[in-house]
C-alpha positions in Angstrom: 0.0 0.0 0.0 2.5 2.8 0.9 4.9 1.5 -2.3 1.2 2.5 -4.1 0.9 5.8 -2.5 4.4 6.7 -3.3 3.6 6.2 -7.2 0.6 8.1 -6.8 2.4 11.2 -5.3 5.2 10.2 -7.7 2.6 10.7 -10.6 1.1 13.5 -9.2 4.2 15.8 -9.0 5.3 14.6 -12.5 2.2 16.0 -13.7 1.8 18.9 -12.1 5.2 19.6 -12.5 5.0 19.5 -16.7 2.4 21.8 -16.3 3.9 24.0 -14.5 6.8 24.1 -16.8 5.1 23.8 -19.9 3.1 27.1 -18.6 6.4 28.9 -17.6 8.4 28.0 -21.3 5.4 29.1 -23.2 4.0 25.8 -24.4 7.8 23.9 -24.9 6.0 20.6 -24.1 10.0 19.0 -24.8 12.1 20.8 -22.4 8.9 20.7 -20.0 8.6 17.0 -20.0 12.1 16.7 -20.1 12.8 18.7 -17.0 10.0 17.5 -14.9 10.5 13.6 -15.5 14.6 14.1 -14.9 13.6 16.1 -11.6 10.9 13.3 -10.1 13.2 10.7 -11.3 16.1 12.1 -9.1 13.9 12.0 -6.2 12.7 8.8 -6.7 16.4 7.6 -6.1 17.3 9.8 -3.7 14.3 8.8 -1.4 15.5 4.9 -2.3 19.2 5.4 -0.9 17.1 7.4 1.8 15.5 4.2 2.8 18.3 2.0 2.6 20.6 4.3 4.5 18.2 4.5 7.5 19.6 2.4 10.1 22.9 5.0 9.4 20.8 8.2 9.3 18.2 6.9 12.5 22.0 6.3 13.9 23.6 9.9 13.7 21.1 12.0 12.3 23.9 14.6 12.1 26.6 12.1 10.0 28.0 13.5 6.6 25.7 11.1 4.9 22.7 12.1 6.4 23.1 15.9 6.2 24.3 15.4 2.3 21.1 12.9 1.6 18.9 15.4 3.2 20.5 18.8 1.9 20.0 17.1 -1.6 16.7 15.7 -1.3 15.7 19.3 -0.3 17.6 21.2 -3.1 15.4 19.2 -5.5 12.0 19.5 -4.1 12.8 23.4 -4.8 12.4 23.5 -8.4 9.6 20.7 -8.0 7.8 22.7 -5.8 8.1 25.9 -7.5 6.4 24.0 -10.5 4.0 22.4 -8.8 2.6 25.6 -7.3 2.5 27.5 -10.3 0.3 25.1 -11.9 -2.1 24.8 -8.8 -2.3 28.0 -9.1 -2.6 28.3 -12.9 -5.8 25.4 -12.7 -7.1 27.0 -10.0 -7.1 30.7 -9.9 -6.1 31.9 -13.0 -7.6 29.7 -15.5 -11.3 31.3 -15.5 -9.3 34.5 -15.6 -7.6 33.8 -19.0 -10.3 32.4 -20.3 -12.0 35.6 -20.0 -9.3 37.5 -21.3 -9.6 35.5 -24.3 -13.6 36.1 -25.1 -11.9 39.9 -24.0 -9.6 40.0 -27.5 -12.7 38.2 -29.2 -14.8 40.9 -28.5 -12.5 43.6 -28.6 -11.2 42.7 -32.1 -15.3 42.9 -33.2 -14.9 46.1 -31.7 -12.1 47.8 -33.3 -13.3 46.2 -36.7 -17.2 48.0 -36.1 -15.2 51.5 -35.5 -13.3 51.2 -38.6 -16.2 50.1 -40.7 -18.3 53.2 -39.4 -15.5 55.6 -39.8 -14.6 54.2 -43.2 -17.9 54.6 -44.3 -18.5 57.9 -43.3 -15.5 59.0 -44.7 -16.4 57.6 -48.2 -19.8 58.9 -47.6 -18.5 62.3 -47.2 -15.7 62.3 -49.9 -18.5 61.4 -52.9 -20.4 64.5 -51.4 -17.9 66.6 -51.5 -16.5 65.2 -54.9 -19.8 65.2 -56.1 -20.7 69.4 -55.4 -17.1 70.3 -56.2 -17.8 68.8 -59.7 -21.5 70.5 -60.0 -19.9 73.7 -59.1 -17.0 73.3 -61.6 -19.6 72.4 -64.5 -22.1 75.2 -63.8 -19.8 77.7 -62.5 -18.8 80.7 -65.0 -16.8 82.2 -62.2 -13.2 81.8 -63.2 -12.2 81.6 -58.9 -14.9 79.3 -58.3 -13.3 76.8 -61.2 -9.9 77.4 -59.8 -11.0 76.4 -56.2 -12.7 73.3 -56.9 -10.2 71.8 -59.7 -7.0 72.3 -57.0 -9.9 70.7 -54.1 -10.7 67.2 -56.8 -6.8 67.2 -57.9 -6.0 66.4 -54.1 -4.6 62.9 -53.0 -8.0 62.8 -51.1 -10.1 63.2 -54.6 -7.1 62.5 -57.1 -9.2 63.7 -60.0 -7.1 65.7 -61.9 -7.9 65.3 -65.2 -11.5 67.7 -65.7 -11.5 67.9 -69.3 -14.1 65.7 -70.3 -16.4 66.6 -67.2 -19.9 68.2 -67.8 -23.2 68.9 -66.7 -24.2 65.0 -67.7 -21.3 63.2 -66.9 -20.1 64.6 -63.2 -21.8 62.3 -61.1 -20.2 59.0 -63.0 -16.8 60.8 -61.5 -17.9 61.0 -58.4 -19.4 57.7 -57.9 -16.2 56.0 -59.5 -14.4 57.7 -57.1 -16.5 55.9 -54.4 -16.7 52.8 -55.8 -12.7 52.8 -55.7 -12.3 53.6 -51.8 -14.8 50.8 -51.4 -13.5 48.4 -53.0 -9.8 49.1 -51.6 -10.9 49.5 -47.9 -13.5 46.2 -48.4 -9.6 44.4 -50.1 -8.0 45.7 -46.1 -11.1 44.7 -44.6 -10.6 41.4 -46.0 -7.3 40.8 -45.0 -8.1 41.6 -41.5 -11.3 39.3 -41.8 -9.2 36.5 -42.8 -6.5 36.8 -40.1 -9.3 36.7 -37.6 -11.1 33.9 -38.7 -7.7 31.9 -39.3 -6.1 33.1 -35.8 -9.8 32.4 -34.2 -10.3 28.9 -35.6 -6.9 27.2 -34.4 -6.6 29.2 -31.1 -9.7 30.5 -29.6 -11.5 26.7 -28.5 -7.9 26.0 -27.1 -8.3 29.0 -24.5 -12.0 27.8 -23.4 -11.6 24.0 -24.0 -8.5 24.6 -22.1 -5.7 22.8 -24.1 -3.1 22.5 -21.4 -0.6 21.8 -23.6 -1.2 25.0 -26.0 -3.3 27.1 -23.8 0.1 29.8 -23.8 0.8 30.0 -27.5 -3.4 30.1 -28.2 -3.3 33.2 -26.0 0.0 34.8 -27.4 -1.6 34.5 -31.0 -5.1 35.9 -29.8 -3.1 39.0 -28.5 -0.9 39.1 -31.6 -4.1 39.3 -33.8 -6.1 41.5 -32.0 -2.7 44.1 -32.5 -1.9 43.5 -35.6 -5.3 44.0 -36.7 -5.5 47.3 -34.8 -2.3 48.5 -36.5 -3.3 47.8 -39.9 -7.0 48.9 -39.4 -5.4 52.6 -37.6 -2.6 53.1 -40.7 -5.5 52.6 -43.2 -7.5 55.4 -41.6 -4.4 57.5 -41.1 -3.1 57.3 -44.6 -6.5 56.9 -46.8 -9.1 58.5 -44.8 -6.5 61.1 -42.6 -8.4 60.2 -39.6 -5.6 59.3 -36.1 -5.4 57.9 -33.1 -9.3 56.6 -33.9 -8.8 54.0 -31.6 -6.2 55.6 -28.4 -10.2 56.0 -27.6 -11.0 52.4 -27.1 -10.5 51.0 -23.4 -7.0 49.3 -23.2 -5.3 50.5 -26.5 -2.2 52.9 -25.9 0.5 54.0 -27.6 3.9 52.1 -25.7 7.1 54.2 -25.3 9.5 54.0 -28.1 7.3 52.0 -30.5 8.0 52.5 -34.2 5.5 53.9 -36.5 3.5 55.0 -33.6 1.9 51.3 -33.3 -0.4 50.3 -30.5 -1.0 47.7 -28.2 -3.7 46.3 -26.2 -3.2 45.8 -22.6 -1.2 42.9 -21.0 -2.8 40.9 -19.0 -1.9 41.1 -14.7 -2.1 37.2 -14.8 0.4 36.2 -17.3 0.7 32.4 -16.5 4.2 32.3 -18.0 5.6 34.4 -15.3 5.8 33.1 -11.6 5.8 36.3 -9.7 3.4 38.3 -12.0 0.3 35.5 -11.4 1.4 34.9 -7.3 1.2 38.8 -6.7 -1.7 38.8 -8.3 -3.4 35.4 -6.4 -0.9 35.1 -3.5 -2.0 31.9 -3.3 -0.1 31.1 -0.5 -2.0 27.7 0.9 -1.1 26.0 -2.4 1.8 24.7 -0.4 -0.3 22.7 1.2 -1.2 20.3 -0.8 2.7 20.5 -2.3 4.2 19.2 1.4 0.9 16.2 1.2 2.7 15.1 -2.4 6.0 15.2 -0.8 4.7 13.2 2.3 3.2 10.0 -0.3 7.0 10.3 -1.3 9.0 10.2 1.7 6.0 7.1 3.2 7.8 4.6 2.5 11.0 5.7 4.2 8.9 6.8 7.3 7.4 3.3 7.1 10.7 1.4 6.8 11.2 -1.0 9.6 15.2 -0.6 10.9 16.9 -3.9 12.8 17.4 -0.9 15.8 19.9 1.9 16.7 22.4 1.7 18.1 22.6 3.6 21.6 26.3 4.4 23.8 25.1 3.8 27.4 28.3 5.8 28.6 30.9 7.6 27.4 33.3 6.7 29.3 33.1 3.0 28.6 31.5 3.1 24.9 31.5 -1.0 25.2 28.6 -0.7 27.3 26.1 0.2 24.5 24.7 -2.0 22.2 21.6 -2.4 19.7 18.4 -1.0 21.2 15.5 -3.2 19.9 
C-alpha cells in the first residue's frame, strides 16, 4: 500500500510539475517534459538510498551522509515545488481569468473592426459629397475663382481627380461615384485581410483557450493578443493614410500607444495574470495555501522511508566506557 501511495504522489508531481513548466516556457512541451520527468526521477532515487541508508541516518542523524542525503533531497524538491505551485495556481485561480481574457480579445477585435467600418464609411460617404458638389460647381460655375478652387480641391490625394477635361453637366456624377466605388473596394480588399486573419487566428486558437488545451493554452493566447494588435495596426494606418483620420482608436478602453514603438503602433493591454511568469500571477493570487497540498505530495514520497522497519539503533550507554552500548530493539 505505501509503495502504491508513493507512485501516486510520484505521478502526481510529474504532472503537475510539466504543467507547471510547460506554462512557464510558453507551451515547450520538450524541455517541460524533459525537466520534470529528470527532476521526479532524481527524487525517486534519492528517497530509495534514503530508505536503505536508514539504520545509518536513525543512527547519527547529524553524519556527513545524512546531512548530504537530506540537503539534496531538499535542493530538488525546490524546483519541483516551484512547478508544482505554479500550476495549482494556474488550474485554479487563473484559468477562468484567461479564459475571459480571451472572449476579451474576441470581443474587442469585433470592436475595433465596427469602428473602422463606421468611420470608413462615413468618410467615403463624405468624400462622394464633397466630390460630387465640387464637380457641380465646376460644370455650372462661370466664375473663373470658383473653377480654380474646386479643380486644386478634386486634384487632391483625397479626390485625385485631376484630369477635368471631359467633365460636364451630364457626366459629373459618374466621376464621383467611380471615385466611391474605388475607396470601397480598396478599404473592403483591407477589410478582408483583417477578416481573414481573424477567422484563421480564431479557428486554431480560440477553443484551445476555453476548451482549455493545457498543452497550447500559452501560444493560443500569445496568438489571440498578436491578432487582436496586428489588426489594430493595420486597421489605424488605413484610416491614417486613406481616410486622414488618427489615433481613432487611443479612444478604445485598453489600446495605448507604448514608449518607443516604431511607426507609432499600438498595443492592447497585458494581462496582470500572465501564467508564464511566476511572480506576475502569485502577486496577483498570493496563493499562499497551495503549499499545502505540495508538502501532502512530498509526504506520499517520503511514506515509504517513514514506514521502513530498521533492525534498531544503536545507543552508547556511557561515554566513558562506549562498550557498554549495544543495539536498542
Amino acid at each position: 500500500m505505501q509503495t502504491i501511495l508513493q507512485f501516486i504522489g510520484l505521478f502526481l508531481l510529474m504532472i503537475l510539475s510539466f504543467l507547471g513548466a510547460n506554462y512557464l516556457m510558453e507551451g515547450d512541451i520538450f524541455v517541460a517534459g524533459a525537466l520534470s520527468l529528470v527532476l521526479v526521477i532524481i527524487m525517486y532515487f534519492l528517497i530509495e538510498f534514503l530508505k536503505k541508508r536508514k539504520v545509518e541516518i536513525t543512527k547519527n542523524k547529524f553524519s556527513t551522509t545524512s546531512i548530504l542525503l537530506w540537503t539534496a533531497f531538499t535542493v530538488v524538491c525546490l524546483p519541483i515545488s516551484y512547478l508544482v505551485v505554479h500550476a495549482l495556481n494556474v488550474e485554479i485561480n487563473a484559468k477562468k481569468d484567461l479564459q475571459a481574457f480571451a472572449k476579451e480579445l474576441n470581443d474587442k477585435n469585433n470592436e475595433i473592426v465596427g469602428i473602422f467600418q463606421t468611420e470608413n464609411q462615413q468618410y467615403i460617404s463624405q468624400t462622394y459629397l464633397e466630390a460630387s458638389n465640387s464637380l457641380e460647381a465646376y460644370v455650372t460655375s462661370n466664375n473663373k475663382s470658383v473653377k480654380d478652387t474646386n479643380e486644386t480641391k478634386l486634384s487632391s490625394p483625397r479626390f485625385g481627380i485631376s484630369d477635368l477635361s471631359q467633365i460636364n453637366k451630364s457626366n459629373y456624377l459618374n466621376k464621383a461615384t467611380a471615385l466611391q466605388s474605388a475607396l470601397e473596394i480598396k478599404s473592403q480588399a483591407m477589410l478582408d485581410s483583417v477578416t481573414k486573419r481573424t477567422e484563421t487566428t480564431i479557428n486554431e486558437n480560440y477553443h484551445l483557450v476555453e476548451n482549455w488545451s493545457r498543452l497550447r493554452v500559452v501560444v493560443a493566447i500569445k496568438e489571440l493578443e498578436n491578432m487582436l494588435n496586428s489588426n489594430a495596426n493595420q486597421l489605424k494606418r488605413f484610416l491614417e493614410v486613406e481616410n486622414y483620420k488618427k489615433d481613432i482608436f487611443l479612444d478604445v478602453d485598453g489600446f495605448t500607444v507604448p514608449e518607443q514603438t516604431a511607426n507609432n503602433s499600438i498595443t492592447y493591454r497585458t494581462i496582470d495574470f500572465d501564467i508564464s511568469d511566476f511572480s506576475k500571477l502569485w502577486d496577483v493570487y498570493a496563493p499562499i495555501w497551495l503549499f499545502f497540498p505540495v508538502l501532502l505530495f512530498f509526504g506520499l514520497l517520503l511514506l515509504p522511508y517513514f514506514l521502513e522497519k530498521t533492525a534498531g539503533v544503536y545507543d552508547i550507554k556511557s561515554q566513558e566506557d562506549p562498550m557498554e552500548g549495544g543495539i536498542e530493539i
